[in-house]
LOTI-219736 format. One record per residue (C-alpha): residue number from 1; residue in three letters; x, y, z. Coordinates in steps of 0.5 Angstrom, whole numbers. Layout:
# LOTI-219736
REC pos code    xx    yy    zz
REC NUM  ALA     X     Y     Z
...
This chain:
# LOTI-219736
REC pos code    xx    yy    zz
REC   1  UNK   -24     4   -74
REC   2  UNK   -16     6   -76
REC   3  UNK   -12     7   -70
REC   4  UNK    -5     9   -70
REC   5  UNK    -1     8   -64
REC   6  UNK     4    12   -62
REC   7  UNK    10     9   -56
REC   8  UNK    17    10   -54
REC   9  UNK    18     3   -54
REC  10  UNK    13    -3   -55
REC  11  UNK    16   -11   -56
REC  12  UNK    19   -14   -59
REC  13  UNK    23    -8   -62
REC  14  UNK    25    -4   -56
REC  15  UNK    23    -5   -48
REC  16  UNK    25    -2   -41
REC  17  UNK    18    -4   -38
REC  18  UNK    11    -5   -38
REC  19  UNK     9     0   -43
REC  20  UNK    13    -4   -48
REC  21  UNK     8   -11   -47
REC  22  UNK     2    -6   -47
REC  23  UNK     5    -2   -54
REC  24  UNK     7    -9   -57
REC  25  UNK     0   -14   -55
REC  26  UNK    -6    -8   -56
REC  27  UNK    -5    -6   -63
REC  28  UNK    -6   -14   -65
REC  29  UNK   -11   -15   -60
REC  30  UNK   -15    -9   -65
REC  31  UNK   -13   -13   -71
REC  32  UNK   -17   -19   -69
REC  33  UNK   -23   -15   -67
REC  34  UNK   -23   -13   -74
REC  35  UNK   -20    -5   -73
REC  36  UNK   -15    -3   -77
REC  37  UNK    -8    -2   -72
REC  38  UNK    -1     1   -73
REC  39  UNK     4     2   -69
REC  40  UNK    10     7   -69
REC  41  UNK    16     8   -65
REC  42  UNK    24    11   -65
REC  43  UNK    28     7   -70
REC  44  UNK    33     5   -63
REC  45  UNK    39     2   -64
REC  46  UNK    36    -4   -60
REC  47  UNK    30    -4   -65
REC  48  UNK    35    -4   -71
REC  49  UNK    38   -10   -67
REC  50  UNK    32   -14   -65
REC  51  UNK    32   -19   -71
REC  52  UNK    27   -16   -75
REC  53  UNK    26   -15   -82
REC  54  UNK    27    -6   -83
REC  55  UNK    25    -4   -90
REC  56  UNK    27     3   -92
REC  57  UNK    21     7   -96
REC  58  UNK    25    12   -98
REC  59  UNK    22    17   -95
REC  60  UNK    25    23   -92
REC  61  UNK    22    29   -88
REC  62  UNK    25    36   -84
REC  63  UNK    22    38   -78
REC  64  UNK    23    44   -75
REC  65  UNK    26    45   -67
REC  66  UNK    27    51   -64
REC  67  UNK    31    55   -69
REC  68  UNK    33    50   -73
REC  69  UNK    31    43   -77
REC  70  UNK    32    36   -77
REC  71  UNK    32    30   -82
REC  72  UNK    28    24   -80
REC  73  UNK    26    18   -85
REC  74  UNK    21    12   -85
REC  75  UNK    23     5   -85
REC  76  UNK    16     0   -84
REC  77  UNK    16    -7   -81
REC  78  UNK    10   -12   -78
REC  79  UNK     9   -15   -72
REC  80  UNK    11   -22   -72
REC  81  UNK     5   -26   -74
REC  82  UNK     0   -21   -73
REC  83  UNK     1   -17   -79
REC  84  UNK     0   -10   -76
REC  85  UNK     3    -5   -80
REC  86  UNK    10    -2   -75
REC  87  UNK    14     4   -78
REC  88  UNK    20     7   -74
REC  89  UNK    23    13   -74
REC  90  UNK    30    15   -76
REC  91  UNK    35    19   -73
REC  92  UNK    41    16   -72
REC  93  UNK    43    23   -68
REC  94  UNK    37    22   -63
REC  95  UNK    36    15   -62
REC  96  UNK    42    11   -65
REC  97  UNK    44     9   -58
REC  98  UNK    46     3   -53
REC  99  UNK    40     6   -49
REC 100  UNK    33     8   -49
REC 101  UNK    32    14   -45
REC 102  UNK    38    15   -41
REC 103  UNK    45    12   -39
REC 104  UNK    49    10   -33
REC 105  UNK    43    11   -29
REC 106  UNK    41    18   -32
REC 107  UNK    37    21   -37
REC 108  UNK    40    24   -43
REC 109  UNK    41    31   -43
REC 110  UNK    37    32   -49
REC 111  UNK    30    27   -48
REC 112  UNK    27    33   -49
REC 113  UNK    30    34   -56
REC 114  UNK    29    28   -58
REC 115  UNK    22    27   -56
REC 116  UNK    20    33   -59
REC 117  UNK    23    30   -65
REC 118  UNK    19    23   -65
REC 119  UNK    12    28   -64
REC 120  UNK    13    32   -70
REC 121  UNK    15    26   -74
REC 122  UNK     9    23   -72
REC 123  UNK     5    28   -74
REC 124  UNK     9    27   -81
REC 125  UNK     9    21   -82
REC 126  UNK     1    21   -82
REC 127  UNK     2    26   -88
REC 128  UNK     7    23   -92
REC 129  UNK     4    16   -91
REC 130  UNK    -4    19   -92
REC 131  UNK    -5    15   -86
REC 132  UNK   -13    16   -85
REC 133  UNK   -12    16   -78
REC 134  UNK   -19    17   -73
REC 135  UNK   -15    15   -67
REC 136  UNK    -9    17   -65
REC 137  UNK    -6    13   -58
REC 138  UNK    -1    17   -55
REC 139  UNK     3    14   -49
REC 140  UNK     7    17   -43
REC 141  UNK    11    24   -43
REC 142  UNK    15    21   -49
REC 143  UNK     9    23   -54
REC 144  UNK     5    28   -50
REC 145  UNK     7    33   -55
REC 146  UNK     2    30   -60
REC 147  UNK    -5    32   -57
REC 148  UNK    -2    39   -57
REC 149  UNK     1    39   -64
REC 150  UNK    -4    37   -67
REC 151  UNK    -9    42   -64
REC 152  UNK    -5    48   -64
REC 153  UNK    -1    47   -71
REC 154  UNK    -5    41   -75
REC 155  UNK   -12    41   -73
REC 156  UNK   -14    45   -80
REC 157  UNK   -10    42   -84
REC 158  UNK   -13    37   -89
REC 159  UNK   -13    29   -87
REC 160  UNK   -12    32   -79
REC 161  UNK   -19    34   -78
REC 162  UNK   -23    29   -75
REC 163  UNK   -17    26   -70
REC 164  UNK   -19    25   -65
REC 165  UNK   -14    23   -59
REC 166  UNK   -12    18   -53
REC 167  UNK    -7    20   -48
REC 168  UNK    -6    14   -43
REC 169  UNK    -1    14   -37
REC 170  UNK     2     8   -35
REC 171  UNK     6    11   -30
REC 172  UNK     5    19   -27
REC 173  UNK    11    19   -24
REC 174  UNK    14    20   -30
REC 175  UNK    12    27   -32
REC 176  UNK    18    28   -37
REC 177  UNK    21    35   -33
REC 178  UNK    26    39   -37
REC 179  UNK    27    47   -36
REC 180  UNK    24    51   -39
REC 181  UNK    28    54   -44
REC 182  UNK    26    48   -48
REC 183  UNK    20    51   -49
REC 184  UNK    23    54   -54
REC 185  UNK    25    46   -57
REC 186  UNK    17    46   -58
REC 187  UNK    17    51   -63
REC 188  UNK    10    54   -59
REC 189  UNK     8    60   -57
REC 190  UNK    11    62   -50
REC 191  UNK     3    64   -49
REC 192  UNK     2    56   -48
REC 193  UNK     8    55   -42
REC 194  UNK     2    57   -37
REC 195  UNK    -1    54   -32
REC 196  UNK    -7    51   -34
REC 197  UNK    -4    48   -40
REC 198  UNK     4    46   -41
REC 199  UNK     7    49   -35
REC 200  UNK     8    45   -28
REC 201  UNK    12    50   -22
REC 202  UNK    17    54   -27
REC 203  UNK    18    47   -31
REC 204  UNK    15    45   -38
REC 205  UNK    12    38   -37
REC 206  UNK    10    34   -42
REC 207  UNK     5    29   -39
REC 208  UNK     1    35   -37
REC 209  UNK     2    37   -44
REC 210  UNK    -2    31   -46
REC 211  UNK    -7    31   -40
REC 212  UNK    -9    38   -42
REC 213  UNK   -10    37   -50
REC 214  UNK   -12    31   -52
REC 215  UNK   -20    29   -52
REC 216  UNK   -19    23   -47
REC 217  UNK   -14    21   -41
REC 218  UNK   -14    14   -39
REC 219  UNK    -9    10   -35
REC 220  UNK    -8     3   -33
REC 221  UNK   -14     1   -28
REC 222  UNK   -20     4   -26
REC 223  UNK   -18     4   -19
REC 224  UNK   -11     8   -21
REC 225  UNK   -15    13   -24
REC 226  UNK   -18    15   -18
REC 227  UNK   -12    15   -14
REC 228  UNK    -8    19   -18
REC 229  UNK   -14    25   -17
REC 230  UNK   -12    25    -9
REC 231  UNK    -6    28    -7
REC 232  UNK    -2    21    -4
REC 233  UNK    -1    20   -10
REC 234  UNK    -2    25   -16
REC 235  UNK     5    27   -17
REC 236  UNK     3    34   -16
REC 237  UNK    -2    33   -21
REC 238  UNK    -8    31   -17
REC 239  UNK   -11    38   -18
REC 240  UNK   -10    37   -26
REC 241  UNK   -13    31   -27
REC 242  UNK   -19    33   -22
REC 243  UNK   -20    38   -27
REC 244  UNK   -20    33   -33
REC 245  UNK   -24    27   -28
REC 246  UNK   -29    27   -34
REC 247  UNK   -25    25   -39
REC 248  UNK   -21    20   -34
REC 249  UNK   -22    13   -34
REC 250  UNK   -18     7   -33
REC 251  UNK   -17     0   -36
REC 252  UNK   -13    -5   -34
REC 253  UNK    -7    -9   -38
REC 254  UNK    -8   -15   -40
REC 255  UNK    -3   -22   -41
REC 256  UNK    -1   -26   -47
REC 257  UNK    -4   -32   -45
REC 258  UNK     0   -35   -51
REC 259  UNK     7   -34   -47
REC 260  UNK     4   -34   -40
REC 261  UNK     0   -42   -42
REC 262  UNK     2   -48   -35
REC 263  UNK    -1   -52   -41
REC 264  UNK     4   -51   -46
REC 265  UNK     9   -47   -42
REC 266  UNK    17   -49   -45
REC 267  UNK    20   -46   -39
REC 268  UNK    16   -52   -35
REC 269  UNK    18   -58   -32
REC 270  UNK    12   -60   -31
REC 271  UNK     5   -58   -36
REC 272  UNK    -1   -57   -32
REC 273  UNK    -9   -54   -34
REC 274  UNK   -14   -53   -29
REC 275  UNK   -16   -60   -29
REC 276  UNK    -9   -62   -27
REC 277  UNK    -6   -56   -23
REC 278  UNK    -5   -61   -17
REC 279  UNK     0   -66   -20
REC 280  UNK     3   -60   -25
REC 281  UNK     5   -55   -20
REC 282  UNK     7   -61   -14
REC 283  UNK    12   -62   -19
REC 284  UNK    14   -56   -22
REC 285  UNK    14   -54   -14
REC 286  UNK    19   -60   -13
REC 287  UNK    24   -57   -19
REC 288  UNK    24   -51   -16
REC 289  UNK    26   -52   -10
REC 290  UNK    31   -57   -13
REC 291  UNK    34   -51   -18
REC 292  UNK    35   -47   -11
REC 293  UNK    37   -51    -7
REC 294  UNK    32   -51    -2
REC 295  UNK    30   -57     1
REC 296  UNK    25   -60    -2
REC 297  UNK    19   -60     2
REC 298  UNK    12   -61    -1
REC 299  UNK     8   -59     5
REC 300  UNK    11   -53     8
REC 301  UNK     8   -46     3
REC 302  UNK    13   -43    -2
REC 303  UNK    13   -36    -3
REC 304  UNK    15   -32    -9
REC 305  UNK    17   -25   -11
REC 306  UNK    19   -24   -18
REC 307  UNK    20   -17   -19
REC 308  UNK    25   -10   -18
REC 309  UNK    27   -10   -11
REC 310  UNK    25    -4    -9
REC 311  UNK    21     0    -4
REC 312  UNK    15     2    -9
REC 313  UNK    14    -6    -9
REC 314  UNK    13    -6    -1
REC 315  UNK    21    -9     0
REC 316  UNK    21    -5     7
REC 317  UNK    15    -9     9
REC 318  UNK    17   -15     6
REC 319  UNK    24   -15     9
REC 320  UNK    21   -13    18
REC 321  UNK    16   -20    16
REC 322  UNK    21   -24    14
REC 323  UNK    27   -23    19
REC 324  UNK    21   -25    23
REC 325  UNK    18   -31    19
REC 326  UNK    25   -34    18
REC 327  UNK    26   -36    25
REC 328  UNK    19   -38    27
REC 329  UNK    15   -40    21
REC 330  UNK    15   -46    17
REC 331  UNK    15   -43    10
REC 332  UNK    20   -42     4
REC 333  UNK    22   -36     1
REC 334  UNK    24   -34    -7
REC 335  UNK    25   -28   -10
REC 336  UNK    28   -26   -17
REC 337  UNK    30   -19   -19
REC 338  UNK    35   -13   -19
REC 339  UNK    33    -6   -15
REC 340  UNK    36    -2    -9
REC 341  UNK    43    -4    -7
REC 342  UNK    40    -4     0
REC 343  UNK    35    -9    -1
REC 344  UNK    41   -14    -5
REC 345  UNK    45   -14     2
REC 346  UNK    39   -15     7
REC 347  UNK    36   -21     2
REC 348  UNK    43   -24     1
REC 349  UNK    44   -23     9
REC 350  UNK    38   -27    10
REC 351  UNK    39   -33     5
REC 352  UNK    46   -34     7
REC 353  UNK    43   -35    15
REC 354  UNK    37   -38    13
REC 355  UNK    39   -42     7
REC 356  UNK    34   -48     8
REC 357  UNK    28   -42     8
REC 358  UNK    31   -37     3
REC 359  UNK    34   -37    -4
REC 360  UNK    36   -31    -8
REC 361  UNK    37   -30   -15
REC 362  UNK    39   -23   -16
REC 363  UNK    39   -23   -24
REC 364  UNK    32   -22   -29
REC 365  UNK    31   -29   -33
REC 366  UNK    25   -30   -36
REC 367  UNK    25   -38   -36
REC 368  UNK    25   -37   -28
REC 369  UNK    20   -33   -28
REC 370  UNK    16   -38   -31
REC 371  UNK    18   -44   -26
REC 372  UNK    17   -39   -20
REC 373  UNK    10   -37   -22
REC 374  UNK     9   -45   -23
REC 375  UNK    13   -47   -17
REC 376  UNK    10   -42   -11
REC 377  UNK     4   -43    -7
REC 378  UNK     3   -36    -7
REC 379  UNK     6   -30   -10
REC 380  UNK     8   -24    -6
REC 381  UNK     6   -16    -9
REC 382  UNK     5   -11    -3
REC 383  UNK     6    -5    -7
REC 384  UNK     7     2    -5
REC 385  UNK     3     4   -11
REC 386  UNK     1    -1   -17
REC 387  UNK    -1     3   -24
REC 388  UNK    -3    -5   -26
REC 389  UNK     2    -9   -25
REC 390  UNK     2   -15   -29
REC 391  UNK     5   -21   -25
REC 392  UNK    -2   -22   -20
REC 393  UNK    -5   -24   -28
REC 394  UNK     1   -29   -29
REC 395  UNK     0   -32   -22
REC 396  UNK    -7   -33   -22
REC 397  UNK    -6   -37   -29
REC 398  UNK    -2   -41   -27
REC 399  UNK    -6   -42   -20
REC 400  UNK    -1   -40   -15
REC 401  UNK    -6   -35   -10
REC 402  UNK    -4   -28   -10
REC 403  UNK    -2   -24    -3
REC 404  UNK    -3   -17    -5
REC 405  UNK    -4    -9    -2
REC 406  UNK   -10    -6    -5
REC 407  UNK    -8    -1   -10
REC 408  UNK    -8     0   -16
REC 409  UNK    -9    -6   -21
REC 410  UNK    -8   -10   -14
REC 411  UNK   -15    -8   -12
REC 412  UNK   -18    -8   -19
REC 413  UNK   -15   -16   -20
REC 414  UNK   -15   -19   -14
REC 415  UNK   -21   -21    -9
REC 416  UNK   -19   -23    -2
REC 417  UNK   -21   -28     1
REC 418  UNK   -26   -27     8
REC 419  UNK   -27   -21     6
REC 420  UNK   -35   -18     7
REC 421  UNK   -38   -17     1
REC 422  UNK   -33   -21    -3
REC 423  UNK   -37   -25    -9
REC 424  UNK   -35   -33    -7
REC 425  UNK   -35   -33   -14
REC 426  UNK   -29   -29   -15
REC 427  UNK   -25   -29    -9
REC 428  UNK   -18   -31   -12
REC 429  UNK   -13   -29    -7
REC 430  UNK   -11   -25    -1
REC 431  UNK   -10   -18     0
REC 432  UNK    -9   -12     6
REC 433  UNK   -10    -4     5
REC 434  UNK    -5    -1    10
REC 435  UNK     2     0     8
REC 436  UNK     5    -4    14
REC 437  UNK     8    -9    16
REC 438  UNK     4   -11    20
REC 439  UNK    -2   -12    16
REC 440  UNK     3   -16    11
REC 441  UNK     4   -20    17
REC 442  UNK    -3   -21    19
REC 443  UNK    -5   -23    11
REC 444  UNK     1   -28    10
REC 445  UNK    -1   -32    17
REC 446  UNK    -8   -31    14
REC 447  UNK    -5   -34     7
REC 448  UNK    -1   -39    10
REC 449  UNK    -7   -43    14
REC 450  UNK   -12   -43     9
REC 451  UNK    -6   -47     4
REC 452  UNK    -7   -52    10
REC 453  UNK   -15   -53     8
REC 454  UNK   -16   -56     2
REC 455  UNK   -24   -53     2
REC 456  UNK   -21   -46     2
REC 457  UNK   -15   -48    -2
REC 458  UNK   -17   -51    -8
REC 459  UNK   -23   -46   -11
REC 460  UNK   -18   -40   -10
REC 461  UNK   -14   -43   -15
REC 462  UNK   -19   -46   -20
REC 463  UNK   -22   -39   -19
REC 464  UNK   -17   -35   -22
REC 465  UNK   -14   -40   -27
REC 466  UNK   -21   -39   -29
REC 467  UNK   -21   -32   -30
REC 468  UNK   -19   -28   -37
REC 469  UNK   -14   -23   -36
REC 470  UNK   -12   -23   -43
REC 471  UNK   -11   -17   -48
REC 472  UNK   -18   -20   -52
REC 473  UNK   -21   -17   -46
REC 474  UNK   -18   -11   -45
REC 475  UNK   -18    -9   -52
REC 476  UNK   -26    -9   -53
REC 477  UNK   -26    -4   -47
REC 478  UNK   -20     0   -51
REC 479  UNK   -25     0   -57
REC 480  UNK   -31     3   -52
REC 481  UNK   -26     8   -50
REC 482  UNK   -24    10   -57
REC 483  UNK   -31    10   -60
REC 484  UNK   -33    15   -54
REC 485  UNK   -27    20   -55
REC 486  UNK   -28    20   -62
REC 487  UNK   -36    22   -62
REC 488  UNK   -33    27   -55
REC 489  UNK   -28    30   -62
REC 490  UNK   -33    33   -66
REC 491  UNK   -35    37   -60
């Protein structure tokens, strides 16, 4: 097959989330599976700087939006050491910026407009390269317009016929929103701007947009894709995604077990595998507590959290535990990342009043990342709500037991421990259901005792560093999807 996925951001070229790591990882992965994959996103300031090399092809191309027209042109670069084609879209006035989608903590004024742009040379680019395209994978708001163009404007155009098109969504609370003058940006008939199709109360909506017109819709883990359709969680759009539920699937992330390997990890004081992991992560263990300042205590359960501080990641939940646990529990605390202000102040309360239990590092660093995922004895996700989530993959590899709410990815990924039905095989951490404190509170106890019993401890760790997160596997289920969506195009 030839797929050609299209992405506002993938690494190592430009990233403000999860949706770069899975634009940047699954073309590859496609490779090595012996299908022929490319990529294409905006030329960003941050991509012209990431170091790669951006050739010029010398291709120019007008795009009509709204009443007037725009000039784009290509450049083309590859993956590193993947050898997946890349090309890039340039148009300083829309995308030479110091950020991606927004500044100052709000969105540029103009995301419709430029996106609408980014969708249009796309199509463009399909043309102008004769890019024998099968699959287009289009992602997120930001080419939810793709499916439609091609649908209304492109389909009985020669080389566009038989494409067939995927739109994933990594996130439904992103829906790209803009008033609804800017359908006149889209260059469409008025007649589209309904509420079956791009229309979402008085407002166009871009995700919606890709929902209706593409052949299939695929989010990032099965259990997602059934939360969305209920209206705790649809956004709003539960009742289009209900309709759509025949083309809904979902399939979760993957990992790159090249970056994230205990084995051969850079970032570690200690290397370990699944046949050494209890002397590795006891010195890596050690190490952490030493570079936070927590005294080193090797039989007193380590927690960790690793991303942004925010009630979406069930902070609320982990700060009424830990003002408890702080004062009455023999357990140590870290947590790395940035979020709401709030919960910086109440975290930076409680390791200044409880310094030998709880240190804080309000930064991003990849490196201690690593060592918090090698170091921890358990690694903590009590989510709100988990699309994926990508750091119960990273803990299960580097043996550290997951403590998760089942939502999600969570609950597609993790297997609890005691629970009934579970297969012994695959139970690799722990996980609760409501959204309450009391039910972290009731699991981390759980979590904590079974760390005393080396019975229970030790096949929960080889367990999950045995399993595969890898994209390899993602990407074979990618394959199915696409091969479905093709066959369901040509009806």
């Amino acid at each position: 097959m030839n797929i050609l996925l299209a992405s506002s951001e993938a690494v190592p070229f430009a990233k403000t989330g999860g949706l770069a790591d899975v634009s940047g990882a699954l073309p590859v992965e496609l490779t090595r599976l012996g299908h022929h994959a490319s990529l294409i996103l905006p030329a960003y300031r941050q991509a012209r700087d990431c170091g790669l090399p951006l050739d010029d092809l010398g291709i120019r191309f007008i795009v009509p939006i709204g009443s007037k027209t725009m000039t784009g042109q290509l450049l083309r670069s590859t993956i590193p050491g993947a050898g997946v084609p890349v090309y890039l879209i340039k148009q300083d006035q829309y995308f030479d910026r110091d950020e991606l989608y927004g500044a100052d903590g709000k969105d540029y004024i103009d995301n419709c407009e430029r996106f609408v742009f980014f969708s249009r040379a796309v199509l463009e680019t399909i043309r102008l390269l004769d890019l024998q395209v099968d699959l287009l994978h289009t992602n997120d708001w930001q080419t939810g317009l793709i499916p439609a163009y091609l649908k209304i404007e492109y389909r009985h155009r020669p080389g566009y016929q038989h494409i067939a098109t995927l739109f994933t969504i990594h996130n439904l609370a992103f829906q790209g929103r803009f008033w609804h003058w800017d359908m006149l940006l889209t260059g469409l008939d008025w007649k589209y701007f309904n509420w079956h199709e791009m229309e979402f109360h008085g407002y166009l909506n871009l995700l919606k947009t890709g929902m209706i017109f593409a052949d299939s819709v695929n989010t990032v883990s099965p259990q997602y894709a059934v939360e969305i359709q209920t209206p705790l969680q649809g956004c709003g759009l539960e009742g289009v995604l209900q309709h759509r539920r025949d083309v809904l699937s979902g399939i979760l992330n993957g990992i790159d077990v090249r970056e994230w390997n205990p084995a051969a990890d850079p970032h570690l004081p200690a290397r370990y595998d699944v046949d050494s992991y209890a002397r590795g992560k006891a010195k890596c263990k050690a190490a952490l507590q030493d570079e936070l300042g927590l005294p080193r205590e090797p039989n007193v359960p380590l927690i960790g959290f690793v991303g942004r501080l925010t009630s979406q990641k069930g902070m609320d939940l982990i700060l009424e535990v830990l003002q408890r646990w702080a004062q009455t529990v023999e357990a140590q605390w870290v947590f790395l990342g940035l979020g709401q202000p709030n919960y910086h102040k109440a975290l930076e309360t409680l390791a200044e009043r409880f310094p030998q239990k709880v240190a804080l590092r309000l930064e991003f660093s990849n490196p201690l990342a690593h060592r918090i995922e090698a170091g921890a004895d358990l690694f903590l996700m009590p989510s709100r709500y988990e699309p994926c989530g990508l750091n119960q993959f990273y803990s299960l590899r580097y043996g550290t037991v997951p403590v998760v709410r089942a939502t999600g990815g969570l609950a597609d990924s993790i297997v609890g421990y005691g629970e009934p039905n579970a297969d012994p095989g695959q139970v690799n951490g722990f996980r609760f259901y409501d959204y309450s404190s009391l039910a972290l509170n009731e699991t981390l106890h759980q979590a904590c005792d079974a760390y005393h019993k080396p019975e229970i401890w030790n096949p929960l760790i080889v367990t999950g560093m045995k399993q595969d997160w890898s994209w390899s596997r993602s990407a074979k289920q990618y394959v199915e999807l696409y091969q479905t969506t093709i066959n369901r195009s040509k009806h």
